[in-house]
C-alpha positions in Angstrom: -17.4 12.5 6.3 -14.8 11.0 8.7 -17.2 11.3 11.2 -19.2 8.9 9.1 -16.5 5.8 9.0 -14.1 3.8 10.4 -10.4 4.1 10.6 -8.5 1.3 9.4 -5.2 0.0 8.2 -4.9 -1.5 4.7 -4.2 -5.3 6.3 -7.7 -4.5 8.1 -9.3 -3.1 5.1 -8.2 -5.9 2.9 -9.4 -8.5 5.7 -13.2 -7.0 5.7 -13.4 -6.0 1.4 -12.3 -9.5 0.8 -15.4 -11.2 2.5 -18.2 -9.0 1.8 -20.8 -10.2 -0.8 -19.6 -8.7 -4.7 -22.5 -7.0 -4.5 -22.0 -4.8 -1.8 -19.8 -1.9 -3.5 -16.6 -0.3 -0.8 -16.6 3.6 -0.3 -12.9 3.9 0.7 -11.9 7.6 1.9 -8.5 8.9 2.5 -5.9 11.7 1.7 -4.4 12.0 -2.1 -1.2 9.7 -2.0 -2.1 7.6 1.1 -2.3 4.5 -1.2 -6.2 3.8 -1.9 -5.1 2.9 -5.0 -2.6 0.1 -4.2 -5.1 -1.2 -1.8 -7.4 -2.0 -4.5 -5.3 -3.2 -6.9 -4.1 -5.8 -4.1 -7.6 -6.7 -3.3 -8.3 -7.1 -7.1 -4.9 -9.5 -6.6 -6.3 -11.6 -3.8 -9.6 -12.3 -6.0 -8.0 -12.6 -9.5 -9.6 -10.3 -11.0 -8.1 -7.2 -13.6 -8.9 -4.0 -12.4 -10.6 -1.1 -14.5 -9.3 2.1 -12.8 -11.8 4.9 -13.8 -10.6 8.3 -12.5 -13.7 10.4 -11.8 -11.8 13.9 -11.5 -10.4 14.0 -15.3 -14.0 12.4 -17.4 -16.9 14.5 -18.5 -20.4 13.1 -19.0 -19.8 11.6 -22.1 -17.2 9.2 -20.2 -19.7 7.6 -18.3 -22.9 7.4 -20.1 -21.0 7.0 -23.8 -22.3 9.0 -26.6 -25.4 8.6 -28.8 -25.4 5.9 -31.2 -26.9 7.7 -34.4 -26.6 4.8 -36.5 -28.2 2.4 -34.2 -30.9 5.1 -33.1 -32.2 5.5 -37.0 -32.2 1.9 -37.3 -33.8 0.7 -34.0 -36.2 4.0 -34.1 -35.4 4.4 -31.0 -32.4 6.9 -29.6 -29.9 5.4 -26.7 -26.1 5.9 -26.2 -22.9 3.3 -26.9 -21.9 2.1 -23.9 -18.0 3.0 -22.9 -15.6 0.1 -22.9 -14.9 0.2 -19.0 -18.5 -0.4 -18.5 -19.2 -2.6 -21.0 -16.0 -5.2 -19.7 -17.7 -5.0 -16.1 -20.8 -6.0 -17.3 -19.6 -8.7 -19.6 -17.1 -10.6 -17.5 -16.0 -10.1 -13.5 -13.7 -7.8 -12.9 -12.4 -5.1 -10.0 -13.9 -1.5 -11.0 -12.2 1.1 -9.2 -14.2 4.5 -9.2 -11.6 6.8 -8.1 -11.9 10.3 -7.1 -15.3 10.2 -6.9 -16.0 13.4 -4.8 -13.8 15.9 -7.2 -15.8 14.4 -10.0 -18.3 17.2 -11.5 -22.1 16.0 -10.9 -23.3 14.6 -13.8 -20.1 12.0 -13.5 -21.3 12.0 -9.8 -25.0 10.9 -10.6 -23.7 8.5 -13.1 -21.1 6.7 -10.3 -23.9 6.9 -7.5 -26.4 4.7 -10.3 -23.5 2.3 -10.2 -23.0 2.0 -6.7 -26.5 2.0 -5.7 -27.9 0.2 -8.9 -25.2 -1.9 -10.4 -26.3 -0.6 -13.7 -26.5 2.8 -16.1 -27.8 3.1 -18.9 -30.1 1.3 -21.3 -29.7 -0.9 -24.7 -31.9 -1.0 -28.2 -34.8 -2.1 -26.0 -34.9 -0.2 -23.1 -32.9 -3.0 -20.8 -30.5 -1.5 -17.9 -27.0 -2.5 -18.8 -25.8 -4.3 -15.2 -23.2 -4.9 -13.9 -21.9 -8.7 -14.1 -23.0 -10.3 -11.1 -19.0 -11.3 -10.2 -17.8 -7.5 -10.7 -17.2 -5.7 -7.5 -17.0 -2.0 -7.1 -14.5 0.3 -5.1 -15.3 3.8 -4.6 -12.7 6.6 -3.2 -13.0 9.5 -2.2 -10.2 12.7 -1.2 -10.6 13.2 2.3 -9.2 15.9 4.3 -9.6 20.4 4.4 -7.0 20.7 1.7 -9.0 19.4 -0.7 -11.9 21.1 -2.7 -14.5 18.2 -3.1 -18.2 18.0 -3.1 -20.7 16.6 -0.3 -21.4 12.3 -0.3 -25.1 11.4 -1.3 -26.1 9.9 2.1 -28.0 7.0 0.3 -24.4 6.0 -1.1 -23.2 6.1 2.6 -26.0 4.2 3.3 -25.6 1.4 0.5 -21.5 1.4 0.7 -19.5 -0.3 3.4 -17.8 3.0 4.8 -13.9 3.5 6.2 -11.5 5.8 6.4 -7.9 4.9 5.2 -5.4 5.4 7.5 -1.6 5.6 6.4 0.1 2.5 8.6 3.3 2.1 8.9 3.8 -1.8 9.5 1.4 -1.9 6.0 3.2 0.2 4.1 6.6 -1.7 5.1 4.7 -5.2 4.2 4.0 -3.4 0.6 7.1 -2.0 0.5 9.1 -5.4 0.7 7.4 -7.2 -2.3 7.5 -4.2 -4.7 11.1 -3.1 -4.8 11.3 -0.5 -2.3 15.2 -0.1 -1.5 16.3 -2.0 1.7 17.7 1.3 3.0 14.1 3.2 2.4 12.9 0.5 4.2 14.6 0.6 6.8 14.7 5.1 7.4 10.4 4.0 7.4 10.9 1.6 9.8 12.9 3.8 12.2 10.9 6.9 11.7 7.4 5.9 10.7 5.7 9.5 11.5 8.2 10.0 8.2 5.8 8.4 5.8 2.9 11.1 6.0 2.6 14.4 6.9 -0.6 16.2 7.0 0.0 19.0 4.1 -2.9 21.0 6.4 -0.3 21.0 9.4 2.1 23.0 6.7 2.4 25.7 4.6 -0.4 25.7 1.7 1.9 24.5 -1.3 4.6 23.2 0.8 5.9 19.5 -0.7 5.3 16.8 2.0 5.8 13.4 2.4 3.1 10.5 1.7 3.3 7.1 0.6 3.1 7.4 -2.8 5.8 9.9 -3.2 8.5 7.6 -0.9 7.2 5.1 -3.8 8.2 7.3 -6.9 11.4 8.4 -4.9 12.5 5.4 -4.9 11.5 4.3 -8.4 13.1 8.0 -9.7 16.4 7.3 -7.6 16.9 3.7 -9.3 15.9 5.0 -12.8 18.9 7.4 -12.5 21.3 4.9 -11.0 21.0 6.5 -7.3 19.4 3.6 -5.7 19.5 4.3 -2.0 20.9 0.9 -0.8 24.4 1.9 -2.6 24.9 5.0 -0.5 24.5 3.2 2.7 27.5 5.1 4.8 28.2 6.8 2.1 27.6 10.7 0.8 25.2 11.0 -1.8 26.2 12.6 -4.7 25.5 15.8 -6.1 21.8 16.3 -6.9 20.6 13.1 -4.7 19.1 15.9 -2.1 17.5 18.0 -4.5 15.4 14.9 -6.2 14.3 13.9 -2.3 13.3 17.2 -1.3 11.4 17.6 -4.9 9.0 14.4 -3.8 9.1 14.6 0.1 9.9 17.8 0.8 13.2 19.1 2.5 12.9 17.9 6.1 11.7 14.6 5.3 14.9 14.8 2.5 17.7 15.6 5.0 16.6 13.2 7.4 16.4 10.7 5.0 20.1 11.4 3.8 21.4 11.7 7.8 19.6 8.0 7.6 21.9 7.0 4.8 25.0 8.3 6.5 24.3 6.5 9.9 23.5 3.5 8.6 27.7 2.6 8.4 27.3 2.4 12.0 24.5 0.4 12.5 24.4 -3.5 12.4 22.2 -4.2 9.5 20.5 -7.7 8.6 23.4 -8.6 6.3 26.0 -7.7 8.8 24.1 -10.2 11.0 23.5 -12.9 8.6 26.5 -13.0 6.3 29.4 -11.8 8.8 28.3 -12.8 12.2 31.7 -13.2 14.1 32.3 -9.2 12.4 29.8 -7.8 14.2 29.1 -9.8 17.0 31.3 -7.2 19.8 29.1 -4.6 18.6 26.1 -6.4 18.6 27.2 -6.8 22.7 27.1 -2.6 22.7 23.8 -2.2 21.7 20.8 -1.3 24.1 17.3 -2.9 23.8 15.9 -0.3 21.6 19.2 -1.1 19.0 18.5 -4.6 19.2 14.8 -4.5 18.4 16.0 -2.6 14.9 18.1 -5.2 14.5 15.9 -7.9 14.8 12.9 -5.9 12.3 16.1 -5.4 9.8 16.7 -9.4 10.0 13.4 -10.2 9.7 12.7 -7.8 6.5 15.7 -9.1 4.6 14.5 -12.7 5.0 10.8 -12.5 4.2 12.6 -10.5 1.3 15.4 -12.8 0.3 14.9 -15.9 2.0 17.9 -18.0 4.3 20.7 -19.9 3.2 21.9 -22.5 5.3 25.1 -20.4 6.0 23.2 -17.3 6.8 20.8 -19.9 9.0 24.0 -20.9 11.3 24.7 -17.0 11.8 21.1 -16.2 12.4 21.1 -19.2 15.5 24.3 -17.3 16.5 23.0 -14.2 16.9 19.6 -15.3 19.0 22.1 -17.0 20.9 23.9 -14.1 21.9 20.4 -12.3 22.1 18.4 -14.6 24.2 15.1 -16.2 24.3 13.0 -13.1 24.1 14.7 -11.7 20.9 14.6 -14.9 19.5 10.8 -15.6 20.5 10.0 -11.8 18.5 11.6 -12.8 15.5 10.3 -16.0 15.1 6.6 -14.6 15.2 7.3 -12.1 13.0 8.5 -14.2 10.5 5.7 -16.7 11.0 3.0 -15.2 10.8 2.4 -14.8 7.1 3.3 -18.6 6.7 5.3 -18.2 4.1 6.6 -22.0 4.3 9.7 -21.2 2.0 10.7 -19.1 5.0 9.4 -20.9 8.2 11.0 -24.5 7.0 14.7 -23.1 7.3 13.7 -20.7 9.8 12.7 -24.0 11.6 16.0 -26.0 10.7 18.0 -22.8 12.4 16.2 -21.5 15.5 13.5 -24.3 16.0 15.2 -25.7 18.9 16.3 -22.4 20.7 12.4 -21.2 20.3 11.2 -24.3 22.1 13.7 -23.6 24.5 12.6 -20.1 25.1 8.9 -21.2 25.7 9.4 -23.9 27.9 11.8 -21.2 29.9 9.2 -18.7 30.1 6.7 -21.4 31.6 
């Protein structure tokens, strides 16, 4: 089916779902952890909508079409089914409905999602009327992709009536993600510096083999701040009896020890608060870094402030530092931070570096 779609990041996914008429339902394909599901909870974010998450591998018919109303049926003289609640909320007010799983569903749940994709309805009342969808509800399909899985062939005419693409782990997008939902600063930062570490094809491994994705960084993290292990605290530090075992359990071993080298480096390395809260500290070995050091620098700085903001203080040490740095650094981590206008962040970012930006253009004219 890969063949049949496009490739995208989430920001790119987001920016197309987001504009398309509600009527037109979003086939989303992908491999098991990359984050489909996060996407569309975000995209049910953007339009304010709930979303009804409906996971097509665990239901039997009876989840989709309901069961028969006997009652009703003697009454009415006529037989039709109840309705389940997920359907009936999508047809009664807006909302997000997230068919999930579609492809390891068994075919009679299949046949049922394809009538809602294609149809907008399923199933019939008292008097024979389709039950539709409401006209504000927008549908999401996904779908496993990849030769680990066991799934079953797409109906071309849901190809044909979906908008198609493949979901590419990103990154950059996981990172943005990752910085408003409580991913550790230290995770953060072992992603930033090793990307290739956020996904590993399990078909380029050992069947059965645990490898990394971005769902299982997530509930590392979540696991190691539920037991007290957050990552930021180790920093320099060893890890304490145990911490490797729970990493290798959710990313696998090499993904694991790399992560926990990470940790021990990191003493070494300027980070974002070294730069913004202890300037004159670190400023010598600031001078002994080389342009790929300083670029890490620079994405740590700009990920603590989209994430914490700037204090006039830290503002000071942050002109300091693209001082030392020069106009290009300076000119790189103003766009970064600037592009999500995010005002609460451009206005001191402004009062700080405004003047040595300006500077920097007119220099490079």
């Amino acid at each position: 089916m890969s063949n049949l779609s496009v490739s995208m990041s989430a920001t790119a996914i987001k920016n197309v779902a987001t504009r398309l008429p509600a009527n037109i339902a979003c086939l989303i394909q992908g491999p098991t952890g990359v984050g489909k599901s996060f996407l569309v909870k975000d995209i049910a974010k953007h339009f304010g909508l709930p979303m009804i998450d409906v996971r097509g591998s665990t239901m039997d018919e009876s989840g989709v079409t309901g069961i028969p109303d006997f009652e009703g049926s003697k009454e009415a003289g006529v037989s039709y089914f109840l309705t389940t609640s997920w359907f009936k909320r999508a047809c009664d007010e807006p909302v997000v409905l997230f068919l999930d799983e579609m492809n390891r569903a068994i075919p009679q749940v299949m046949q049922s999602f394809f009538q809602i994709v294609l149809d907008r309805e399923l199933g019939n009342d008292a008097d024979g009327n389709p039950r539709r969808l409401h006209p504000e509800t927008r549908v999401f399909a996904a779908v496993n992709a990849g030769n680990e899985y066991d799934v079953n062939e797409m109906d071309p005419a849901l190809l044909r009536r979906s908008w198609v693409c493949e979901f590419q782990s990103d990154a950059d997008d996981w990172l943005l993600w990752a910085a408003d939902n409580g991913i550790s600063s230290a995770l953060q930062d072992f992603i930033r510096v090793n990307p290739t570490e956020l996904r590993i094809d399990p078909s380029s491994v050992e069947p059965g083999k645990v490898v990394a994705n971005p769902a299982s960084w997530h509930r590392l993290n979540d696991s190691l701040d539920h037991m007290g292990w957050g990552a930021d605290q180790f920093a320099g530090q060893a890890v304490p009896e145990g911490f490797y075992h729970v990493c290798a359990g959710f990313v696998g071993t090499e993904a694991a020890a790399k992560f926990i080298d990470h940790l021990r480096s990191m003493s070494s390395e300027v980070t974002a608060t070294d730069v913004l809260d202890n300037w004159d500290g670190v400023s010598d070995r600031v001078d002994r870094t080389d342009a790929g050091q300083m670029n890490k620098i620079t994405d740590r700085i700009v990920a603590h402030m989209k994430d914490n903001g700037l204090t006039d203080a830290q503002g000071e040490n942050l002109r300091a530092f693209c001082e030392h740095a020069g106009g290009e650094v300076t000119v790189r981590l103003w766009t970064a931070c600037t592009t999500g206008n995010d005002m609460t962040l451009i206005q001191p970012l402004h009062k700080a570096i405004g003047m040595l930006v300006m500077t920097a253009a007119q220099t490079a004219k």
